[in-house]
N, C-alpha and C positions, 0 to 999 in steps of 0.2 A: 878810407876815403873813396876810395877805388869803388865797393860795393856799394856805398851813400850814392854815388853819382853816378852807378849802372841803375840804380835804384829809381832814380829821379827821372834818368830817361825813356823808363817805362813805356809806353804808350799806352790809350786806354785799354782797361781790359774789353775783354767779350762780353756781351750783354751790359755796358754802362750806363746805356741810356733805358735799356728797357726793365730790365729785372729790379730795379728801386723803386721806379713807380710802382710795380706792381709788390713791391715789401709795402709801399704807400699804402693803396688800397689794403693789403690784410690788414692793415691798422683802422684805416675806415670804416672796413665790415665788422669788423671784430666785435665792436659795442652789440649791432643785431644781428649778432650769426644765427640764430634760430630763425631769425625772420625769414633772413635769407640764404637759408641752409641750401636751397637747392643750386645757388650760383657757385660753382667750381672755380677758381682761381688757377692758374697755373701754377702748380709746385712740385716738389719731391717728397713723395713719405718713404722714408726708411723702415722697412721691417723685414721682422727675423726674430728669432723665437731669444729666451731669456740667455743671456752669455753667449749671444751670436757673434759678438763686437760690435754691435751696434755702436755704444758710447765711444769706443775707441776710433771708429772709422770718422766719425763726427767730430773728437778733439781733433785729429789729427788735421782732417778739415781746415779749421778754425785756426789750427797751431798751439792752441793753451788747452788746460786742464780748467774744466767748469762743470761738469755733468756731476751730479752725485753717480758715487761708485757703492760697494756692498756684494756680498753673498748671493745673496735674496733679490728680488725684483725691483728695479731702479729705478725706470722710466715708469711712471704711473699714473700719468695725463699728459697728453697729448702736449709736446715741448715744440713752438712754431720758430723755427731758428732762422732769420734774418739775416744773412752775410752782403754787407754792403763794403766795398772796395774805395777806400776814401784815398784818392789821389794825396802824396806826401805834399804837394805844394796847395793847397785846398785852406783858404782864408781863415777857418776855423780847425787847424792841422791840432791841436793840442800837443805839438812838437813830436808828429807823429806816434801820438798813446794810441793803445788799444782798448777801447769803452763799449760797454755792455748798455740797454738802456730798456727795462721791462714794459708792454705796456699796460702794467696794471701800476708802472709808479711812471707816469709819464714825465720827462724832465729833470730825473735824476741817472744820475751816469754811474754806474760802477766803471773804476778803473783798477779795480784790484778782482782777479776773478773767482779766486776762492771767495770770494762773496756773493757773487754771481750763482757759485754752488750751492751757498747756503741758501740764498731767497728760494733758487727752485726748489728746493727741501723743502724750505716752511711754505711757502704756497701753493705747493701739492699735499702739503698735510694739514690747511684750513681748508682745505676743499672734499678733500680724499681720506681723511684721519692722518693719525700717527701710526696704526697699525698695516702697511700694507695695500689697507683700500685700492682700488682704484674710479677713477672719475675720467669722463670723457670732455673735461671742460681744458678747454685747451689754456696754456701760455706760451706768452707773444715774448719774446726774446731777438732783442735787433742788435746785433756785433759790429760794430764800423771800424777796420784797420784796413791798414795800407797793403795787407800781408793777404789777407782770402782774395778770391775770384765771387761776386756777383751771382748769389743764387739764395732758396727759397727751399728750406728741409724742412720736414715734418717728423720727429722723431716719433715713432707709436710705440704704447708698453709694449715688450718682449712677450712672446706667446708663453705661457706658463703651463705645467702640466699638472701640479700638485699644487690646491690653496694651503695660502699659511696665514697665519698671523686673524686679522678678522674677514678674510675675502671670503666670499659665496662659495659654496658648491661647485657654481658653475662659473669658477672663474675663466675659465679657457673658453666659452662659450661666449662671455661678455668681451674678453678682450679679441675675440676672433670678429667676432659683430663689430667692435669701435673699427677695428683696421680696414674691414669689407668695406664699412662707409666713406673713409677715406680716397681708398683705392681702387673703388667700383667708381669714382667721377671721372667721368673722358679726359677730364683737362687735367689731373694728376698724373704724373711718371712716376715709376715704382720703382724704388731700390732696393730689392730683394738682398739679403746679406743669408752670408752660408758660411757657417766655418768648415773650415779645408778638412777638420778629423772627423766630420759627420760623415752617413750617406748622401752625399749632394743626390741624387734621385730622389730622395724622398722630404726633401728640405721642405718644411713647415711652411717655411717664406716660400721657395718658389710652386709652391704647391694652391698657396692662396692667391700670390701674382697669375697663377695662369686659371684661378676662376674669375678674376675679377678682369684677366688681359687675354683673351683665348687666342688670340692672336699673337702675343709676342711684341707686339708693335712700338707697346710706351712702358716696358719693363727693362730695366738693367739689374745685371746681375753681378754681384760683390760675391765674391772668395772671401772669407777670412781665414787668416791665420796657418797662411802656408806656410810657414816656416816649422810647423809642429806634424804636419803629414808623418806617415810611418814612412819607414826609411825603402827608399827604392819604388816607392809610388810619387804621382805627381796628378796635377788639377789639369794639367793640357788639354785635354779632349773637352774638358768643361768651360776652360777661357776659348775655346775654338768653338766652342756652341754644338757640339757634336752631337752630344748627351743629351740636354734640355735647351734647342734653339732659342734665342732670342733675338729679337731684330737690332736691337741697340746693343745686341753682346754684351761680352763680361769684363771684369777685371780685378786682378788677385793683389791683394794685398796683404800685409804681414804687420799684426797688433802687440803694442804693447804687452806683454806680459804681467799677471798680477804682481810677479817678483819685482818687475821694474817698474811699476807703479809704487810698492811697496819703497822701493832705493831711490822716487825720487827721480827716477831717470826721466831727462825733459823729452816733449817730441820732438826737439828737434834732432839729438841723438839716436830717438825710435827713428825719425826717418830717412836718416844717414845710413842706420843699422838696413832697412831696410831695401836702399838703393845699391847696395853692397852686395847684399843676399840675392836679387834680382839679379844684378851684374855677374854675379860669381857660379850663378845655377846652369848645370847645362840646359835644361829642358827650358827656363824662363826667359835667360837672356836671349833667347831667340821671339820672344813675345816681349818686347818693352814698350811696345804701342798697346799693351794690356796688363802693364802690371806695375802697381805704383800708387801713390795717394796722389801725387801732383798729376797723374793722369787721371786719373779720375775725378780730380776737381774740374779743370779742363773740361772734360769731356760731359759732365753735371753739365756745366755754364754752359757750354755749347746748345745741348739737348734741350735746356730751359728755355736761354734767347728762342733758340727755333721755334720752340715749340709757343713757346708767347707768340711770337709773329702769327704762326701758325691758325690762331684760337682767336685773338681779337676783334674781327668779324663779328665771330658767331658771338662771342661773348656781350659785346657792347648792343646788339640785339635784342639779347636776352635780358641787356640788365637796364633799357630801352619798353621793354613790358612791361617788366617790373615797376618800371617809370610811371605807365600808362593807369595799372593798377590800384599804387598808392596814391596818384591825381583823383584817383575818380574816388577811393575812401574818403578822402580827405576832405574833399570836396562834400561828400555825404556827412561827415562829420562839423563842417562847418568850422567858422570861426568863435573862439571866446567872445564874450560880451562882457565889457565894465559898465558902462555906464547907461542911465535910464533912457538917453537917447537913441544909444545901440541897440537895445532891446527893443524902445517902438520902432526902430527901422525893420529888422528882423523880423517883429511879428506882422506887420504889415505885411512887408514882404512874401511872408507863408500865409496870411488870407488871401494875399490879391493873385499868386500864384496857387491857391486851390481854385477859386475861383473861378481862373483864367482855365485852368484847367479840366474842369468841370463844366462849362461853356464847350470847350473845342472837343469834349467827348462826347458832348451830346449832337456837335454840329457834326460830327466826322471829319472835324481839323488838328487831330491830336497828332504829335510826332513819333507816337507810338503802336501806330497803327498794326495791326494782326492780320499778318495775310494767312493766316492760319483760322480761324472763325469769327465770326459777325461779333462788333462789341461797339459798345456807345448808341449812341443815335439809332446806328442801322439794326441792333438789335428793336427798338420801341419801335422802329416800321414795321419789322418783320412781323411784331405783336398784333398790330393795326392788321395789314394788309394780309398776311398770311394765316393769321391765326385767330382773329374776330372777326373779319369782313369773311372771310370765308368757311368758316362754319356758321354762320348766318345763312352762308349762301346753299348751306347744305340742309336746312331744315325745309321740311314741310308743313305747313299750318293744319294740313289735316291729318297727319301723321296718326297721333293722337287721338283720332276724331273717326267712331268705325259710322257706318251709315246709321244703326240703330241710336248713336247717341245723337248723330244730327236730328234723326226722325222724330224720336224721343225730345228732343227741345223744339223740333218745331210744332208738335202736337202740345206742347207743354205751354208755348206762348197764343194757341189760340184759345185756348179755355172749352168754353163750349161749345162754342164753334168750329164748324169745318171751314177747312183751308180752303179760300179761294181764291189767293195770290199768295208769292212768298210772302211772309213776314218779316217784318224789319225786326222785332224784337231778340228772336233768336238769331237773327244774324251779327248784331251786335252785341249781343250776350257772348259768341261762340269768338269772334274776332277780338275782342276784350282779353277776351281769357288768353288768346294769342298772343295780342303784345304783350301783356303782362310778363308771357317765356320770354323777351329779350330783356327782361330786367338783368335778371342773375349773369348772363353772358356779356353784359357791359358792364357791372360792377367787378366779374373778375379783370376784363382787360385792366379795368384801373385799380385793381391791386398789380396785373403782371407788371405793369410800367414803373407804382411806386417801388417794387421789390428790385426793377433794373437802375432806379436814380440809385438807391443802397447799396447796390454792387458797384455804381459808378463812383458814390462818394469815396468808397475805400479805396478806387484804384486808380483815384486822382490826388492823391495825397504826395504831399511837396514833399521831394528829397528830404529838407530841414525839418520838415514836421516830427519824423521818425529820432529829431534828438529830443523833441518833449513829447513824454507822454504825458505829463497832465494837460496840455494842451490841446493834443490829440484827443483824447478823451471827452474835455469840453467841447471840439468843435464836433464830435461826433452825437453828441448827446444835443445840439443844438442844428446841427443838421437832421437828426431823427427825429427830432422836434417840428421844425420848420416841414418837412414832406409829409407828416403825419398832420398837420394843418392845413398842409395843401391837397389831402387830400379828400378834404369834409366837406368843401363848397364842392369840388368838382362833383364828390358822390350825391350831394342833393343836388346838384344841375342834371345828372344822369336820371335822377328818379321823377325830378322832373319834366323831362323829356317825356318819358315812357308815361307818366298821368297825363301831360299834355295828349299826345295820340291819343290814349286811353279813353278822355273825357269827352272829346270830339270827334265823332266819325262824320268826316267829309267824304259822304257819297258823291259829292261834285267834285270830287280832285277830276282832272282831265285825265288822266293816267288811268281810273279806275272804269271797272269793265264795263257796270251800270245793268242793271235786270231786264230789259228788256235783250241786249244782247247775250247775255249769258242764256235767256231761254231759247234762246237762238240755236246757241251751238249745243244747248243740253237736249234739244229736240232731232238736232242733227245724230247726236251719238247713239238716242236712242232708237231711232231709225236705222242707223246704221248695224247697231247691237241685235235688232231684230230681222234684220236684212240675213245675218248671216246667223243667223239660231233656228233652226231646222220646227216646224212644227209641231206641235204635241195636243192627243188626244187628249191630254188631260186640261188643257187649255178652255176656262168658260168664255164663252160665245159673248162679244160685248152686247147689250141688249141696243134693240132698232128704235125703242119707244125714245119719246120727248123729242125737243125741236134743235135744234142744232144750236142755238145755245145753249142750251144743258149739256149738249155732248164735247161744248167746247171746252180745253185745258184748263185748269183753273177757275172752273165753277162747277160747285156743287151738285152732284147729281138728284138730291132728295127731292127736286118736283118732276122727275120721270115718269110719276104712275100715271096710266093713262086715266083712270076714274078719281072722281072725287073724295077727297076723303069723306067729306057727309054722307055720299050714298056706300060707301064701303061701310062706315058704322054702323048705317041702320041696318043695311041688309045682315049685316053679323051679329046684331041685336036680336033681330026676329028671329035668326037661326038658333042661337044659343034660348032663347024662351023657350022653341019647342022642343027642342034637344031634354031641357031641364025636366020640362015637365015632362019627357020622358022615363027617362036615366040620369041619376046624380053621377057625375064623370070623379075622378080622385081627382087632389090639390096637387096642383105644378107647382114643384119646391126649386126656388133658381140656388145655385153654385152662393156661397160664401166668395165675396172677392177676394184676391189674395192680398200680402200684405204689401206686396211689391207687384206692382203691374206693369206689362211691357208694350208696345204696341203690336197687333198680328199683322198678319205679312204685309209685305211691301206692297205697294199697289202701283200700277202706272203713273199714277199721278204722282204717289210718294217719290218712285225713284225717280221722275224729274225735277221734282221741287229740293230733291236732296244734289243730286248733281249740282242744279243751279247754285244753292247754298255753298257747295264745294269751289264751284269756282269764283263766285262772289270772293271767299275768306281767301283763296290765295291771292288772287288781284289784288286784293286791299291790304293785303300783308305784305305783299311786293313793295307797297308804297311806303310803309311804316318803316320796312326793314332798311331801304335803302336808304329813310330819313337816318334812322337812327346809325346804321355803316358810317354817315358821314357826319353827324354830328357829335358823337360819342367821344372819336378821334380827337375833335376841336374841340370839346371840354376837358379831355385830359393835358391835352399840349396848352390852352388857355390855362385852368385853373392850377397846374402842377406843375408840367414840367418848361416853359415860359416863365409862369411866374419863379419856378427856382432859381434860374437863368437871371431873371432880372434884380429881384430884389436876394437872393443870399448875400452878396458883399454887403448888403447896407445891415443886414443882421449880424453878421459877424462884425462890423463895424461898433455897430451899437451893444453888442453882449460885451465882448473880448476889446475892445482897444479902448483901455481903460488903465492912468499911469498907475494905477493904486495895486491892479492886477499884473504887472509886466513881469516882476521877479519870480511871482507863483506861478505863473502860464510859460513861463521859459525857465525853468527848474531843471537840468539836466543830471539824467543820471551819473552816478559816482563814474563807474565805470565808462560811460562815453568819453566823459573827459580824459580818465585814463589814455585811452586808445587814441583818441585826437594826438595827444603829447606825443604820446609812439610814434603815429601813422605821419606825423608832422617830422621827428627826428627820422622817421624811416625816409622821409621826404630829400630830407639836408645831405641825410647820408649818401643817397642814391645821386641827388645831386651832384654832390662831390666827388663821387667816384664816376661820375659818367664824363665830368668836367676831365678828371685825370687820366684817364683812358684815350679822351682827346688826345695828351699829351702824347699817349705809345703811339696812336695815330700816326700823328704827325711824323713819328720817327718811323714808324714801320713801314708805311705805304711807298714813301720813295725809294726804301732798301728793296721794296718786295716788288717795285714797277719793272725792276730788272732779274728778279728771282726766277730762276729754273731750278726746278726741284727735280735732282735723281735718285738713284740708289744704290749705293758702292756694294757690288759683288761680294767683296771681302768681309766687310763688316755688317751689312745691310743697314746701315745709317744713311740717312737725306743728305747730300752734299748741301754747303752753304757755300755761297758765293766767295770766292778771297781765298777757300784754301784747297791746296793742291788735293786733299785726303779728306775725308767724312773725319776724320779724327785724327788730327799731323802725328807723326810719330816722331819721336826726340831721340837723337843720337846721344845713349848715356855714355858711350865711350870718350869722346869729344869732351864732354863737361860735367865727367867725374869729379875730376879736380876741385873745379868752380865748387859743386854742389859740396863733395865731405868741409870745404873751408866756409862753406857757405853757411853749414850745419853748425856752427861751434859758435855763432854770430847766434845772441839773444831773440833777435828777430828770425831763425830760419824762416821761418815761412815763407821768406823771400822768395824763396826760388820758386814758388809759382811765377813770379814776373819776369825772375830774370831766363826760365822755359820759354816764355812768350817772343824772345827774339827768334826762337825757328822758328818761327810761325809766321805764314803770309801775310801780312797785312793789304787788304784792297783799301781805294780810294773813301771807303765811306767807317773805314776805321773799322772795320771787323779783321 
């Protein structure tokens, strides 16, 4: 009665309020742990190589026998062990039983625990075989008695040296990899186990704790099985951290024995046996603040609450992105559709948001803008203004055009005649041929523009669109459709453009040069050209003969001769008679013409009537060019990119929003759906656990408004508020007694609680 009612007035344990919710959450994650493999929970992984004690330090834990035991390798997936501390006076007390509760059978209790051992058996061998296997898929195992302390283990298989049975090659490789991933997360504490008759230097466990801890900082270190050391040696120097430091230190305990496993011997007897051996030892009974299963339960709890308090912050941050992440899949994913209503809401929705879309990219009112390069609208400027208006502006009309070919067309348009003004003919022959060059350079601008709406359509496409491809599809083949139509007027407005100037040469534009001033300045040049050309002997004398209008520019010189041609004839008449009737002279045989004739040299006249022509055709090209810069522009923005603007919604309207079409054009692939359902549970989950996290909140931040965090010299543990020690030490002298009468009591476990009276309690129940 006595121990019932030291029992009852327990107070709460260490970490009550914080370390359940967080058993809570592993249950929430558990369903997507792959999703959300990368968030760390705060917990304890126990490791240590095969027959380290691992099972044993964990019953002992707990108080009852539930681990599968064997020769051979035991732990074989990852066993996520739950100790929640159920208050004896707790409305659902089950008359203070002890109940196991899996979560792969949610809602069913073992209260007997050799059953408890058998499930983990069979559902590590539907996962892992019957032979050995091993698997990294964890079970969730939650233990609710009045008897443990509040905390979160992670049992890992045992490091193995030799495979047996059907495991790999490399089974020590596989199972050093499962532990690394465990134990490499910030927010894990590591329980390295060692048994006392190895070499603790070279301990397997603490060998992989200090790659994954290089610091020492969130490792604890377990002794096993001091009680079997050779005689006359002792672990001291290794509970004192001398050996291989650790910041949270060691502590040595003393396991079951196969023998007494084999006899049946319960723990509550192992840890009578064991508080005995500590008591009795000279070298340990001077370390009882390090040696013991009920300190080390203790000192778990402790480290965990901390360390939960510690991580919340950062964690509910983290699982806050996460938040952020699945919103916005999710959101890409969209919602299901039932009914034919839902579907024209939806598909509307995704025309009138392409649309809208495709509008604000050509305005440069997208909410996507790139300050990284020119895109939408400002690229089709760039096309105009940068890249067709100005290589326009770099052509010369006569480029193309050497003096002989001007000269050569202006003797070609007089016929048999000599020139005695420019002629119009070859001037518009030559000017012709000009504009004609800005065909090809305005037909490409309006390919470059329709090739930019094609890059626009694609990268204006709705979120939702991306869950139907047949839809996509469709509107892609009716947008390539619809610009390929717009852009067949625009190209015959462009051609008729260029025939319009073509067909009409308006010598009166006020802008153009006009022939009398061009021989203006082509008289000026060549004055000038002759001004500074030195003169030459080989230069003919221009003749003095004829009246000064023969000798004026641009009239023919052929009535110069000063005699008539009648008496020139006769007098060469009479001449050749007597000549004849002298001497027969030989026959003047003339040159065969060639087949190609050029005209010979230039003459003063020619190179000013050719200049003049020169400047003529650029003048008049300046005009043309500048119509066509700017109107070219206004027929691709009119006939194409405007009209896309204005009428696409009413084409997409009239093709696609048709009820007969709704279920074929929103047809979602298999697998989107899939990933909706996930990203949607991944949703709930995240939810739920962010919701419950709130809860630590709540409790942590007013305990931590008054936290100071130190570092005890002695142990290197973080002091907590409320107790005198980083880790109270129990006077086993004083309540020996208590403790061996306490041990014979079905329940020992007890005596974790009734430990808990040396220990300070502060106002906020720690």
């Amino acid at each position: 009665m006595g121990e019932e009612a030291k029992a009852m007035d327990t107070p709460p344990t260490i970490g009550a309020s914080v370390i359940p919710i967080m058993n809570k959450l592993q249950d929430i994650l558990a369903p997507v742990g792959a999703e959300l493999s990368k968030i760390s929970l705060p917990q304890v992984a126990v490791v240590g190589s095969q027959s380290s004690g691992k099972s044993s330090v964990l019953e002992a834990l707990v108080g009852r026998d539930f681990l599968p035991r064997g020769c051979d390798i035991c732990t074989r997936r990852p066993l996520v062990l739950m100790l929640e501390n159920r208050p004896r006076n707790a409305a659902d007390d089950d008359d203070g039983a002890e109940w196991g509760e899996f979560r792969h059978l949610p809602g069913r209790r073992f209260y007997d625990f050799s059953k408890i051992r058998r499930e983990i058996q069979a559902e590590t061998e539907r996962e892992a075989g019957q032979n050995r296997g091993v698997s990294d898929r964890q079970i969730g195992l939650r233990i609710s008695s009045p008897n443990v302390l509040n905390m979160t283990l992670v049992d890992l298989p045992g490091v193995t040296k030799v495979p047996v049975g059907d495991q790999p090659t490399d089974i020590e490789a596989r199972i050093r990899k499962m532990i690394m991933a465990h134990i490499r997360q910030e927010n894990c504490i590591i329980l390295a186990v060692t048994p006392a008759n190895s070499d603790l230097a070279t301990s397997d466990a603490l060998q992989m704790a200090r790659e994954a801890d290089p610091t020492g900082s969130r490792t604890i270190g377990v002794i096993t099985k001091l009680d079997i050391m050779d005689r006359g040696t002792d672990a001291r120097n290794f509970l004192l951290g001398k050996v291989v430091p650790l910041r949270l230190g060691y502590v040595g305990v003393v396991n079951r024995s196969q023998e007494d496993i084999n006899k049946n011997r319960s723990i509550a007897e192992a840890l009578a046996y064991e508080e005995q051996f500590f008591h009795d030892h000279p070298v340990y009974s001077g370390l009882s603040d390090r040696c013991g299963i009920p300190q080390l339960a203790k000192k778990l709890n402790q480290i965990l609450e901390q360390h939960i308090r510690m991580v919340v912050p950062g964690l509910k941050a983290e699982l806050n992105s996460h938040m952020m992440s699945v919103v916005k899949e999710l959101r890409m994913y969209g919602e299901a559709m039932e009914s034919k209503g839902e579907q024209g809401v939806i598909l509307l929705n995704i025309l009138t948001q392409y649309c809208e879309a495709f509008s604000s990219l050509v305005d440069g009112r997208s909410q996507e803008m790139s300050t990284k390069e020119l895109s939408g609208g400002a690229r089709i400027h760039y096309i105009f203004q940068s890249i067709f208006v100005k290589s326009l502006e770099e052509v010369d009309p006569c480029d193309d055009l050497s003096d002989d070919d001007i000269r050569t067309a202006i003797q070609n348009a007089t016929g048999l005649r000599n020139t005695l003004f420019v002629p119009e003919v070859p001037f518009e022959v030559l000017i012709r041929r000009q504009i004609a060059r800005l065909l090809d350079p305005s037909l490409q601008c309006l390919r470059f523009v329709y090739d930019e709406l094609v890059k626009m359509s694609r990268a204006c496409e709705a979120t939702e669109l991306q869950r139907f491809p047949f839809l996509r599809r469709c509107m892609d083949e009716i947008m390539g459709k619809f610009l390929r139509d717009g852009v067949k007027p625009a190209e015959r407005m462009i051609v008729n453009l260029i025939e319009m100037e073509m067909d009409y040469i308006n010598s009166s534009n006020p802008n153009f040069l006009g022939g009398s001033k061009a021989v203006e300045i082509a008289m000026q040049q060549l004055r000038s050209s002759q001004g500074n050309r030195p003169p030459s002997n080989n230069e003919r004398p221009v003749s003095s003969g004829g009246n000064a209008a023969t000798r004026a520019w641009g009239i023919s010189s052929i009535f110069s001769s000063k005699s008539s041609p009648g008496e020139s004839q006769a007098s060469g008449s009479h001449g050749e008679t007597a000549h004849h009737v002298e001497q027969m002279p030989s026959m003047i045989q003339l040159r065969e013409p060639p087949a190609i004739l050029r005209p010979l040299e230039i003459t003063e006249h020619e190179a000013v009537v050719i200049t003049v022509t020169k400047l003529l055709l650029r003048s008049y090209y300046d005009i043309v060019r500048k119509n066509i810069q700017d109107l070219v522009p206004k027929a691709v923005m009119h006939y194409l990119v405007n009209h896309t603007k204005r009428e696409l919604h009413s084409i997409f309207i009239q093709k696609l929003y048709r009820e007969s079409l709704f279920e074929e054009l929103l047809q979602e692939q298999e697998e989107l759906a899939v990933k909706r359902k996930q990203t949607r549970e991944m949703y709930l989950v995240l939810q739920q656990v962010i919701q419950t996290l709130d809860e630590v909140e709540s409790v942590v931040l007013p305990q931590n408004s008054n936290l100071r965090v130190g570092t005890d010299t002695t142990s290197g543990l973080q002091r907590i508020p409320g107790f005198s020690s980083p880790l109270p030490s129990t006077n086993y002298n004083d309540s020996r007694s208590s403790y061996i009468s306490s041990f014979t009591n079905s329940k020992a476990s007890r005596l974790f609680h009734s430990e808990e009276h040396s220990m300070s309690i502060n106002s906020n129940g720690l």
